[in-house]
C-alpha positions in Angstrom: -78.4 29.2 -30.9 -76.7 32.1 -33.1 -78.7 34.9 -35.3 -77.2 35.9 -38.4 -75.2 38.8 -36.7 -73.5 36.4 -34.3 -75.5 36.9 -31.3 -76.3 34.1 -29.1 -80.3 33.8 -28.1 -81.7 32.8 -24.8 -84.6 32.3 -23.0 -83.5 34.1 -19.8 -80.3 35.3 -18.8 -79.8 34.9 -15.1 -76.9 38.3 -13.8 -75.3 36.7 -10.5 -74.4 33.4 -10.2 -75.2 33.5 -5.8 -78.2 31.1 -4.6 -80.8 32.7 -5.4 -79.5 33.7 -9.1 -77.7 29.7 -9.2 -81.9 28.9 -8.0 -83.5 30.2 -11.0 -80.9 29.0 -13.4 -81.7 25.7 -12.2 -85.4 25.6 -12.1 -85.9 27.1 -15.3 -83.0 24.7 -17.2 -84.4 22.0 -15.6 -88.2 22.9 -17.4 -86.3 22.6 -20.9 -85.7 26.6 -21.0 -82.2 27.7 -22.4 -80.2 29.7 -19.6 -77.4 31.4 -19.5 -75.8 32.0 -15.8 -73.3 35.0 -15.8 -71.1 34.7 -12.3 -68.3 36.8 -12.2 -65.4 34.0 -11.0 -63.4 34.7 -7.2 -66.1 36.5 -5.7 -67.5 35.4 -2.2 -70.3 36.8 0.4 -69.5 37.8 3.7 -71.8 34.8 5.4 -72.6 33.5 8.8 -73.5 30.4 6.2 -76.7 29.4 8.7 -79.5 27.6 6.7 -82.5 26.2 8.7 -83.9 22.9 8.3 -86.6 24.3 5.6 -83.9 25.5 3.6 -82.1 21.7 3.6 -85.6 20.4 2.7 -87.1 22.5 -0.2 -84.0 23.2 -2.2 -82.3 19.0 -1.5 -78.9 20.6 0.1 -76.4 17.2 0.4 -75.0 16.8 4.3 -71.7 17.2 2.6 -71.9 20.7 2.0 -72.8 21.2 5.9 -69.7 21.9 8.0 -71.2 22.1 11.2 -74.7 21.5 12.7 -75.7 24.1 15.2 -77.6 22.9 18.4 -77.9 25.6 20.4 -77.3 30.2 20.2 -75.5 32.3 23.0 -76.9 35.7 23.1 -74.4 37.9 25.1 -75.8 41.2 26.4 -73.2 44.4 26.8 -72.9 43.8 30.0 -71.4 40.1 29.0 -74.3 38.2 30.7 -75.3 35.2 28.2 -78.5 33.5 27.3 -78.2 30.2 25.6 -81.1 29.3 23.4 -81.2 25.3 22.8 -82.6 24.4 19.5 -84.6 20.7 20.9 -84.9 18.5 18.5 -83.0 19.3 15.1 -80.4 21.5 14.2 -79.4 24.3 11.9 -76.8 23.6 9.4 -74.2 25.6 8.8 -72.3 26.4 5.0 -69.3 28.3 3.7 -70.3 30.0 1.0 -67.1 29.5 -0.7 -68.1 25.9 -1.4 -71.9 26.3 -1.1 -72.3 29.2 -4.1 -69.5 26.9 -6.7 -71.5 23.8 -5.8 -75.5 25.2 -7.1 -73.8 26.6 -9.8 -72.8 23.9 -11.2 -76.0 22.3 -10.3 -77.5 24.6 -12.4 -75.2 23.7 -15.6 -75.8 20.0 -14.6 -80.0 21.2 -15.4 -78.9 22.7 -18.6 -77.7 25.9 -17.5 -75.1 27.8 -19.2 -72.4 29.0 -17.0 -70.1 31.2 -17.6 -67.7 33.5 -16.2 -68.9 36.9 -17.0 -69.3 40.8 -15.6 -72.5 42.6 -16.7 -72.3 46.2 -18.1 -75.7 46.7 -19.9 -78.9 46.2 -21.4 -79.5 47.2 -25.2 -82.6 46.6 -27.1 -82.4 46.7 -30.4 -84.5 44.1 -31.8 -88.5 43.5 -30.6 -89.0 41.3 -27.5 -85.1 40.5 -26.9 -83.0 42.2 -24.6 -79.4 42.1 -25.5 -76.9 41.7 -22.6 -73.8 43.1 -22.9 -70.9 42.1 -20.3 -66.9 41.1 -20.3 -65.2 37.8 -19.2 -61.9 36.7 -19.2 -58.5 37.9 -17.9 -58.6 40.6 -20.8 -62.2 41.7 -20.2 -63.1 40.8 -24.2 -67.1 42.4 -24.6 -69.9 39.5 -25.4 -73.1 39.9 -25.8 -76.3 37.7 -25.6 -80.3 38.0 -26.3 -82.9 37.0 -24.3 -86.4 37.3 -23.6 -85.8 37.6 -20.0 -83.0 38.8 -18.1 -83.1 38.1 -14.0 -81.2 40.4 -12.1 -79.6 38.0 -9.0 -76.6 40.4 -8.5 -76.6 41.8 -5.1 -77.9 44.4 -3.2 -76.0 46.9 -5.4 -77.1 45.8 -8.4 -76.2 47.5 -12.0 -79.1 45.4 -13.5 -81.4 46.7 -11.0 -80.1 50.3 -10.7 -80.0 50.5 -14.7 -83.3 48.8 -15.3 -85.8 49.5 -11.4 -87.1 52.9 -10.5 -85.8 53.9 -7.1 -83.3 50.9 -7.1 -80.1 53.2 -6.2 -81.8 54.8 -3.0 -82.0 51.3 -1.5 -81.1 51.4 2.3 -78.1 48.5 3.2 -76.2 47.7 6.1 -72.7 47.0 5.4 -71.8 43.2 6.4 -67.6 42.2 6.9 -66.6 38.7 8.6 -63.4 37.0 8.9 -63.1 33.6 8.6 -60.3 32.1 10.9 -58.3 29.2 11.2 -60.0 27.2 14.7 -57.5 26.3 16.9 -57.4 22.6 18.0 -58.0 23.5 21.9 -60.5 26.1 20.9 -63.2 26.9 23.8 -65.5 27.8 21.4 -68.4 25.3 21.2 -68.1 24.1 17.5 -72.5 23.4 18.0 -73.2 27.1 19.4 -73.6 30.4 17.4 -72.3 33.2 19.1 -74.5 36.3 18.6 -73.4 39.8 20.5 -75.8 42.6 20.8 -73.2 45.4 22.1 -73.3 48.8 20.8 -68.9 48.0 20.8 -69.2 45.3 18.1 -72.0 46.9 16.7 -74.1 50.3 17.0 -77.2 49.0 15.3 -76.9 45.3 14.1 -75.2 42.6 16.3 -71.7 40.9 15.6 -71.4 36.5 15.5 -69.0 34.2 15.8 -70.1 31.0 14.0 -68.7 27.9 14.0 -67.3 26.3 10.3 -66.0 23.3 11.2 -62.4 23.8 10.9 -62.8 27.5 10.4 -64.5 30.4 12.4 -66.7 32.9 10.8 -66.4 36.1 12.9 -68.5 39.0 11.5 -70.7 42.1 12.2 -72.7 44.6 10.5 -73.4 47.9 10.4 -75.4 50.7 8.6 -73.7 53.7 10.3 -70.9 55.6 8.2 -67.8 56.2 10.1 -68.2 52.8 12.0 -65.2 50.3 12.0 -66.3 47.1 11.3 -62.3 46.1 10.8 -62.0 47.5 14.2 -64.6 46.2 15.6 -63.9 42.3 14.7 -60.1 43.0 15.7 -61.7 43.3 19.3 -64.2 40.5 19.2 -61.3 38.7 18.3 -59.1 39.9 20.9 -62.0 39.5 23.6 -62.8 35.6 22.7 -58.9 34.6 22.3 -59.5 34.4 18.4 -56.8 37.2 18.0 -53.7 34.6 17.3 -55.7 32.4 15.3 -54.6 32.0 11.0 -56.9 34.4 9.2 -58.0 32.4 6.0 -59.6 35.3 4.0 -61.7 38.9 4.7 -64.6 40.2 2.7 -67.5 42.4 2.7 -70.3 43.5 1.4 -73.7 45.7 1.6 -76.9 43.7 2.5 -80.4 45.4 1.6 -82.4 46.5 4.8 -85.8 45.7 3.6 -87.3 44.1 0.0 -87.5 46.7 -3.1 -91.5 48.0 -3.5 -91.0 46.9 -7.2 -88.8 43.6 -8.7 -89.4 44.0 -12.1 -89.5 46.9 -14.7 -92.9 45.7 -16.3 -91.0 44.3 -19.4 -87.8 41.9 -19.5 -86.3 42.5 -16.3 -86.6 40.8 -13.2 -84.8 41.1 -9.7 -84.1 38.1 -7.2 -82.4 38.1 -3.9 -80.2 40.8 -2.7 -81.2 42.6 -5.8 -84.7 42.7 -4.9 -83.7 43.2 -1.2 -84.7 40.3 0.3 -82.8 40.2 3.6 -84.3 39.8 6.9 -84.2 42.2 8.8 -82.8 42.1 12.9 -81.3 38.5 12.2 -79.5 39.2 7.9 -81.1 35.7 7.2 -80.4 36.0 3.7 -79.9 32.5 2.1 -83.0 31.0 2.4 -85.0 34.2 1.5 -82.4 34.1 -1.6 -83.7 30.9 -3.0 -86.6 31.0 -2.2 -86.6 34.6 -4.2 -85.3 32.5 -7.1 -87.2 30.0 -7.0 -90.5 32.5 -7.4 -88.7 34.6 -10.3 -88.2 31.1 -11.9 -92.1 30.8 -11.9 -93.0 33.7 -12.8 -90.4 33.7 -15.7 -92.5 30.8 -17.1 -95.4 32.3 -17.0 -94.2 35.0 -19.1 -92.2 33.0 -21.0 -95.2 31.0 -22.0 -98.0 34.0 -22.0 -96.0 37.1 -23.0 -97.6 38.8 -20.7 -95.1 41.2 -18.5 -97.4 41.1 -15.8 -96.7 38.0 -14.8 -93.5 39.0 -13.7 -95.0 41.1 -10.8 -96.2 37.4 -9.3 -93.2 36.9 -8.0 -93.0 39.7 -5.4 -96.3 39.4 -4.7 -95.8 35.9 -3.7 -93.2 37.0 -1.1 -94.5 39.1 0.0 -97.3 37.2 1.0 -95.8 34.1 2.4 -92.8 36.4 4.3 -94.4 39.9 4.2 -95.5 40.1 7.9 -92.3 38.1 9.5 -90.0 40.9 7.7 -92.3 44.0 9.0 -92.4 41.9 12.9 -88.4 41.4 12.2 -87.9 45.2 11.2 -89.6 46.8 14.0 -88.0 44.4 16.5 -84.6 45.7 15.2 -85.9 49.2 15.4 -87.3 48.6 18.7 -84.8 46.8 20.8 -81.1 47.5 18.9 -80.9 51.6 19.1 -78.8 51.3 22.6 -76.8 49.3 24.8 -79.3 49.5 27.3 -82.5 47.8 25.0 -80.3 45.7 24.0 -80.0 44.3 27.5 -83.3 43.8 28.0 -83.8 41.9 24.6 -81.0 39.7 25.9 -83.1 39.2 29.1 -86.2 38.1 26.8 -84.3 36.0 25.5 -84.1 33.9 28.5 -87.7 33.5 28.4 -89.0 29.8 27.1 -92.2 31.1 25.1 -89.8 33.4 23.5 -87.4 30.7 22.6 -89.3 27.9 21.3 -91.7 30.6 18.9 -88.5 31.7 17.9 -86.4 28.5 17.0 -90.1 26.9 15.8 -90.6 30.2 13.0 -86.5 29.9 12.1 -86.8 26.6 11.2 -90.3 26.4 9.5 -90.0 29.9 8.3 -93.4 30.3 8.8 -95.4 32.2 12.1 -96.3 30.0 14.4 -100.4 30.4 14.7 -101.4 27.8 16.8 -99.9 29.4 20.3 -102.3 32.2 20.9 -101.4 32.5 24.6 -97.8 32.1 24.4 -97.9 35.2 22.0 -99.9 37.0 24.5 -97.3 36.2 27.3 -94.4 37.1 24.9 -96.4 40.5 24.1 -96.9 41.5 27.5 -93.5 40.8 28.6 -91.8 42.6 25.7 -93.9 45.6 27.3 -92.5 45.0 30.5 -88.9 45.2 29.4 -89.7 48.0 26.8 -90.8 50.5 29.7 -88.5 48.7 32.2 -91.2 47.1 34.7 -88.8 44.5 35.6 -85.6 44.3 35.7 -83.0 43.5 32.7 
């Protein structure tokens, strides 16, 4: 629908075309809303691509789009002692994101989403209750601009929606996530089942490095938040160490990933944030995907509710909600990581925990569910006590 000046009107305009922003596009076309999905075109996420069961389940992910199904994770230690973690029964499926994003955007257009190929620049309000979105598209960056009553920010962790439109957005902390995906040779050793995951200050001073398998491609990635660090460097030696060095290299990108979710998501009028935008990765593992969608799914609710009421306080609901169902795991997650990845020598230990089988199966059975397993009281006790065993080095590593 056009106004008399020429300006196209919408009920939300959904910045970032990623899962979580492809999410909300979705859910709200598919309630009779009018959408419009801006994705700037060629641009791909530096992913492990893991998503757990609950993930396949809520959001109805097709086994096509899996490329591998993960059965078990090897934990390697810097010393280069390994703990394999079985999953039991299940798996974990594995995406590449270059296929996975494409395929719920046009999921979303197939709701009733409007997709198109678009760089936000601004938000302009000029008329009462619509925001005007200004951004460029095509190969000679021609200026458009669309109304809404809603515009949801799903455009990363550096987000010039959130940074123009959230308080404190632009002091976000990130970690700074590169991969590589590789070409797997056909007598590869690496188990095409297993994640990888290396805890060594080498790879990584204070986040871990992966190999994950893709099928017929490698993902080989690590992360870190320290400046000066060589992620480049780092991977060229993870790929040296694991005979992954003379393997094609397909493509290389990076990105930042937020270290913990924003304190606010919307600005208490027409803006609201959803996945990397609103900070939404966990912390010690980067899970990011599931917490993405799920992050778009609850903006899509609350968008309704505002839509329908009004009322801009509805658009705080959808942090709130979050927070409450994945509040605690992301606090647990974050002072693991601050615990156990500050040196070579913790993370030896955490390697060693990992051995344990209270540890393992609470940890696969919250992964999968995403949600904290309750009904083990004593099990948690064990794993607490032994954590403070390895913390102040009462046993050995």
């Amino acid at each position: 629908m056009a106004d008399h000046d020429g300006s196209e009107t919408f009920d939300v305009v959904v910045v970032g075309g990623g899962p979580s922003g492809a999410t909300a596009a979705a859910d709200l076309a598919a309630t009779g809303h009018r959408v419009l999905l801006l994705d700037k075109a060629g641009r791909i996420k530096p992913c492990g691509g893991a998503i757990p069961p609950r993930l396949i389940r809520d959001f109805a992910i097709p086994d096509g789009l899996l490329v591998a199904r993960i059965r078990s994770a090897r934990m390697v230690a810097p010393s280069a002692r390994h703990v394999d973690m079985p999953v039991g029964d299940g798996f974990v499926g594995m995406v590449d994101r270059e296929h996975f994003d494409p395929y719920l955007r046009q999921r979303a257009a197939r709701a009733g989403a409007e997709l198109r190929d678009g760089l936000f620049e601004r938000i302009s309000r000029d008329r009462p209750g619509l925001a005007t979105v200004h951004y460029r598209s095509g190969k000679g960056g021609e200026e458009h601009h669309a109304q809404a009553r809603l515009v949801i920010g799903a455009d990363g962790a550096t987000s010039t929606v959130g940074r123009a439109e959230i308080p404190g957005h632009a002091r976000m902390r990130q970690v700074f996530a590169y991969h590589e995906i590789v070409r797997r040779p056909a007598n590869a050793a690496h188990d095409g089942a297993r994640c990888d995951v290396y805890y060594q200050g080498r790879l990584s001073p204070d986040f871990y490095a992966w190999i994950f398998p893709h099928g017929e491609t490698v993902s080989v990635g690590t992360g870190s938040a320290r400046k000066g660090f060589s992620l480049r460097g780092a991977i060229r030696d993870l790929r040296a160490s694991t005979g992954l060095d003379a393997c094609e290299t397909i493509r290389r990108e990076g990105a930042p990933l937020p270290l913990k979710p924003l304190r606010r998501w919307d600005n208490g009028r027409d803006v609201l944030l959803a996945g990397d935008a609103a900070g939404v990765v966990a912390p010690a593992s980067g899970e990011g995907i599931y917490y993405a969608m799920l992050g778009g799914r609850l903006a899509a609710e609350a968008a309704k509710v505002f839509l329908a009421t009004g009322d801009a306080r509805a658009l705080a609901g959808a942090r709130k909600r979050f927070m409450r169902l994945h509040g605690r795991v992301f606090w647990i997650l974050g002072m693991m990581q601050w615990v156990w990845y500050r040196s070579d020598a913790l993370r030896e230990r955490f390697v060693a925990m990992c051995k344990d089988r209270d540890v393992q199966q609470l940890t696969w059975d919250a992964y999968m569910n995403k949600e904290l397993v309750r009904a083990k009281p004593a099990a948690h006790a064990r794993i607490f006590f032994k954590d403070l065993a390895h913390l102040f080095r009462w046993v050995s590593p």
